[in-house]
ZALO-915633 format. One record per residue: x, y, z of N, C-alpha, C in turn; chain; residue number from 1. Coordinates in pm, whole numbers, plus 50000, padded with zeros to 5 digits. Each point is the difference from the previous one (the first is absolute). Layout:
BEGIN
   n_x   n_y   n_z  ca_x  ca_y  ca_z   c_x   c_y   c_z chain resi
     X     Y     Z     X     Y     Z     X     Y     Z     A  NUM
...
! end
This chain:
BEGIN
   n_x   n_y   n_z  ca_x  ca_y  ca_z   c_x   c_y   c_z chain resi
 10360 06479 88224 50040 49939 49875 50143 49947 50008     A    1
 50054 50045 50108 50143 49962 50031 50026 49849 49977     A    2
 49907 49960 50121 50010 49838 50026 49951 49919 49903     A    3
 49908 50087 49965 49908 49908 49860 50089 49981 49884     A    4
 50143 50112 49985 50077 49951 49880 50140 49909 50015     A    5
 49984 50036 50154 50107 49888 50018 49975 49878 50046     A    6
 49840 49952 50017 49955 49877 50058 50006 49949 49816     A    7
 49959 50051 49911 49986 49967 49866 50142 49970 49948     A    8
 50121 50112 50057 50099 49890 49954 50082 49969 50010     A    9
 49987 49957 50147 50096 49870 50068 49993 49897 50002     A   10
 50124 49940 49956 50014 49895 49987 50087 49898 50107     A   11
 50008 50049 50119 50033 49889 50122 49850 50024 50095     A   12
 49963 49834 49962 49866 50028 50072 49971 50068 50179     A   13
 50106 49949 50117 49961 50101 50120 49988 50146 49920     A   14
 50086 50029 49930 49993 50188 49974 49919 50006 49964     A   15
 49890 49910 49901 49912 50033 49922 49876 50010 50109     A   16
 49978 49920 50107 49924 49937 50089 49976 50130 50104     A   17
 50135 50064 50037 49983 50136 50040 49971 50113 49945     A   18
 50016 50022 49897 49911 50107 49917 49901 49994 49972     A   19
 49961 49875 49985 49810 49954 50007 49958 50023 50123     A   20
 50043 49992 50116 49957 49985 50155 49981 50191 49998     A   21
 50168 50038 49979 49942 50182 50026 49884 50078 49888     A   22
 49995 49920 49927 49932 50082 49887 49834 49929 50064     A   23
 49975 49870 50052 49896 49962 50080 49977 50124 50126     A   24
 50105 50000 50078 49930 50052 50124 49930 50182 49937     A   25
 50096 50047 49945 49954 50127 49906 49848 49988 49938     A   26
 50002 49942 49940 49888 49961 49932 49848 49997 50105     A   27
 50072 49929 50130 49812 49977 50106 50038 50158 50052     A   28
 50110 50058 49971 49946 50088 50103 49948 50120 49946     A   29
 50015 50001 49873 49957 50119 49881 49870 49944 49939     A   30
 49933 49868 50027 49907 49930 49903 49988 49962 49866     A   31
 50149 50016 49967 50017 49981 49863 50012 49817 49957     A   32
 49920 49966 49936 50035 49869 49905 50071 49986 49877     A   33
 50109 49956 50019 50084 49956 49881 50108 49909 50038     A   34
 50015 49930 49864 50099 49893 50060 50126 49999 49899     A   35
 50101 49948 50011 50126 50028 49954 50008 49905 49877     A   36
 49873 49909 49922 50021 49959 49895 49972 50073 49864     A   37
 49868 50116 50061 49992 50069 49887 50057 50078 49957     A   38
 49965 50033 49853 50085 50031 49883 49967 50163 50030     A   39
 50090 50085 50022 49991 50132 50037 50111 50061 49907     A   40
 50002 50113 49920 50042 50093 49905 50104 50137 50118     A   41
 50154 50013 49947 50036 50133 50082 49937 50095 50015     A   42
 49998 50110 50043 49933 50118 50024 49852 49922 50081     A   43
 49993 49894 50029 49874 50012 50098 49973 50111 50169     A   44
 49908 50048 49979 49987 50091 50094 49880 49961 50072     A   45
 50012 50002 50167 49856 49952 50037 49952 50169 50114     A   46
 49976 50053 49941 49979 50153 50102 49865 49987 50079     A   47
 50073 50075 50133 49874 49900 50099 49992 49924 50019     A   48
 50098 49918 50009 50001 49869 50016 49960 49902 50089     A   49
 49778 50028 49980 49970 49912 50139 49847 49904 49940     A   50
 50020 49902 50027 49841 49905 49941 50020 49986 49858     A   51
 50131 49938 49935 50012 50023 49882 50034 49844 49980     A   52
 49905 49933 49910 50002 49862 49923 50049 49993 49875     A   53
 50089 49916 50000 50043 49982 49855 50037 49823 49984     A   54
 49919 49991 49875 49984 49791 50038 50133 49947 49904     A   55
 50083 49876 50098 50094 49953 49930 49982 49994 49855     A   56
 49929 49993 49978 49998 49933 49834 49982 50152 49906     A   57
 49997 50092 50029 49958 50108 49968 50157 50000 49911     A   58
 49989 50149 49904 50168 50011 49950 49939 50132 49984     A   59
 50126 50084 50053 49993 50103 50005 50135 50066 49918     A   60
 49974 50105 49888 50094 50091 49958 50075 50082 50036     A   61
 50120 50093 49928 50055 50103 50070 49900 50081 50039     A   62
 50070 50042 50103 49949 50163 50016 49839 50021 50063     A   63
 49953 49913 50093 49852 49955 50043 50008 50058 50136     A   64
 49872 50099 50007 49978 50100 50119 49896 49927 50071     A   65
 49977 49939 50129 49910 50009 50066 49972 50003 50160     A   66
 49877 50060 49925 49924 50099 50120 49935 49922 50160     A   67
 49982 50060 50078 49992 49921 50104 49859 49930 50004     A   68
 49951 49871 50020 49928 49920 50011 49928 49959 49898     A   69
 50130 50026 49872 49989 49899 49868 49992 49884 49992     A   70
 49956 49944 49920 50005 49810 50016 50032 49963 49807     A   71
 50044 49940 49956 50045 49893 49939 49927 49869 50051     A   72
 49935 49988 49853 49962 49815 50101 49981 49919 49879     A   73
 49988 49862 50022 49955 49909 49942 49847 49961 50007     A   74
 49962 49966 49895 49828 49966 49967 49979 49875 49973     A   75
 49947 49894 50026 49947 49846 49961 49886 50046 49951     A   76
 49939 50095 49958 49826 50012 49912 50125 50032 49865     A   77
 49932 50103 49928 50022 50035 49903 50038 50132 49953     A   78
 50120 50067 49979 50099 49895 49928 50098 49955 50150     A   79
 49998 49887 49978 50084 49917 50052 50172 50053 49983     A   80
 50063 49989 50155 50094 49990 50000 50069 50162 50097     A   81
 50098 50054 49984 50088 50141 50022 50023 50089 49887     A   82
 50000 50115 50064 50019 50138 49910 50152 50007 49933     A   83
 50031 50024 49930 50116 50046 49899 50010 50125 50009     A   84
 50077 50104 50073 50003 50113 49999 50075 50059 49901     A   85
 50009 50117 49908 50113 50031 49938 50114 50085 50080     A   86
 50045 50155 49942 50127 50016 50013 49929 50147 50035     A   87
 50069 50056 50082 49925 50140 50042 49833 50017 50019     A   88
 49956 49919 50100 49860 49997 50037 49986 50072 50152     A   89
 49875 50078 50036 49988 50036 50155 49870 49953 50041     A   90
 49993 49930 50101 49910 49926 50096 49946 50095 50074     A   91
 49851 50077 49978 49988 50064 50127 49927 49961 50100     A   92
 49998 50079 50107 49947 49983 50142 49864 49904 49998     A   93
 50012 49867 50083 49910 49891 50011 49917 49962 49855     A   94
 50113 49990 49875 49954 49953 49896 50001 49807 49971     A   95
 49907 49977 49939 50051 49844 49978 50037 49927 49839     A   96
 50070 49925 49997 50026 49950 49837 50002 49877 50033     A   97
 49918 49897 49936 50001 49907 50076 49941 49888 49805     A   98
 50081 49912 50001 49920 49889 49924 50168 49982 49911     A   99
 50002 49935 49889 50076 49956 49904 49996 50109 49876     A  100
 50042 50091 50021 49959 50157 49923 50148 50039 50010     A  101
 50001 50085 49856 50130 50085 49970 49980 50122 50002     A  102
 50053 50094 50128 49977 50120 50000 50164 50098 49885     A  103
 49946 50057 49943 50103 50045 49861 50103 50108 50091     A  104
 50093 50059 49911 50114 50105 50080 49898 50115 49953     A  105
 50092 50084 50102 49954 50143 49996 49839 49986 50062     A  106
 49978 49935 50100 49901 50018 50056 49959 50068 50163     A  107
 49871 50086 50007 50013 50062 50145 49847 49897 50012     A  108
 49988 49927 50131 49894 49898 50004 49911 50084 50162     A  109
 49906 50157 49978 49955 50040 50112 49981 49953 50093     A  110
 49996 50085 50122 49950 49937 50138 49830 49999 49988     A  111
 50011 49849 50103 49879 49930 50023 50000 49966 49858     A  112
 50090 49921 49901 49938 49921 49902 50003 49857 49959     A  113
 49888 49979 49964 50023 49837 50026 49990 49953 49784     A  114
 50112 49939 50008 50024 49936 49885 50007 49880 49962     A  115
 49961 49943 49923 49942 49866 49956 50023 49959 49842     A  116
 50031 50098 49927 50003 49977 49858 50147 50105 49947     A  117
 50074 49892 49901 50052 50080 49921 50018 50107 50019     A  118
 50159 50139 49971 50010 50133 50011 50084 50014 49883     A  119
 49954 50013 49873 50105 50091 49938 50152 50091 50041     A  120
 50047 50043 49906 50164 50066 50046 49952 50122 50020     A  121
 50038 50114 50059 49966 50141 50025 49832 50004 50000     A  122
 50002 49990 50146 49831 50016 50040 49988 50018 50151     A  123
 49861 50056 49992 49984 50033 50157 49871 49959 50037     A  124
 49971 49885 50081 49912 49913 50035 49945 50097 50106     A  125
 49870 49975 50047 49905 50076 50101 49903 49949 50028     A  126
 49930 49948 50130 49942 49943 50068 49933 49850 50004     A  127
 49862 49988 50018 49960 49844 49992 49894 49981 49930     A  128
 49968 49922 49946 50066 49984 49946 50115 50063 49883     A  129
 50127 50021 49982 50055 50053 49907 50014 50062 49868     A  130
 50036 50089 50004 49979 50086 49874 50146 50033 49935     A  131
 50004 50012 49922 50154 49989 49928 49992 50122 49935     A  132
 50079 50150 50010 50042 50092 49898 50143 50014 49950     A  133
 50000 49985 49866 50147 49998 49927 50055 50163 50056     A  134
 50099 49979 50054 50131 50128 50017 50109 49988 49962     A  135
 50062 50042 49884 50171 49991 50034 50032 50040 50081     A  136
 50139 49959 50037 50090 50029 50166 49914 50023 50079     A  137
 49947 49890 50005 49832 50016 50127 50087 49970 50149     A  138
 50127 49930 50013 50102 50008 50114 50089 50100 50011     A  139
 50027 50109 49931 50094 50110 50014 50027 50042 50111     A  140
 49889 50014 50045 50006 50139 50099 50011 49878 50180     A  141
 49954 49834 49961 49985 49972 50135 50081 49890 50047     A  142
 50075 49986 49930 50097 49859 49980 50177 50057 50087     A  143
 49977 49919 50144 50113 50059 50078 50096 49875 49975     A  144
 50119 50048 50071 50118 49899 49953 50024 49917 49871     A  145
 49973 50075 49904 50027 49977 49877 50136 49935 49943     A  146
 50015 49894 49957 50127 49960 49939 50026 49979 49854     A  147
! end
């Protein structure tokens, strides 16, 4: 995340050109996809950090945990478009969120889950297709590097 916040904001383009290049070579060698235009929130945490997609157009909130061989993506069916993440959400292990959908704060989104629709604020999504249960502080207990 080093390079990724200083490729975002430099402003003499070689410097900028080299923080994209190290935050590139990092990236093939961990399998991670992401690129230095998207909109990413402090406290992002990527634990495990291996096979993990997250699509430019995506916007991501404070405080966003994810798990190793998460994906973020964009959808051309329906709904059209990238996910809107909120503010204290956790990604778990090989989950997907994928379409033009607003996932709400205070959310834990289980492993192996694939999401496609809408998430309310304080909830805990579970499997495939998805199931949504209301929790307060449904992130308490799993939300690392908190800011």
């Amino acid at each position: 995340m080093v390079y990724f916040r200083r490729a975002q904001k430099a402003k003499f383009k070689p410097l900028k050109l080299f923080y994209e290049y190290k935050l590139f070579r990092l990236c093939r060698k961990y399998g991670i996809e992401i690129k230095t235009n998207t909109k990413i929130g402090e406290g992002f945490c990527m634990i495990h950090p291996y096979n993990i997609t997250v699509s430019p157009f995506a916007v991501l909130g404070k405080n966003v945990n994810m798990y190793k061989g998460s994906t973020i993506g964009n959808n051309t069916g329906n709904p059209v478009g990238a996910p809107v993440i909120g503010d204290c959400v956790q990604i778990g292990i090989n989950s997907t969120v994928i379409g033009g959908i607003t996932v709400g704060n205070d959310v834990v989104i289980a492993p192996n889950t694939f999401v496609k629709q809408d998430i309310p604020d304080h909830s805990v999504v579970v499997g495939n297709p998805c199931k949504i249960y209301h929790k307060e502080n449904a992130t308490s207990q799993f939300i690392w590097n908190k800011i």
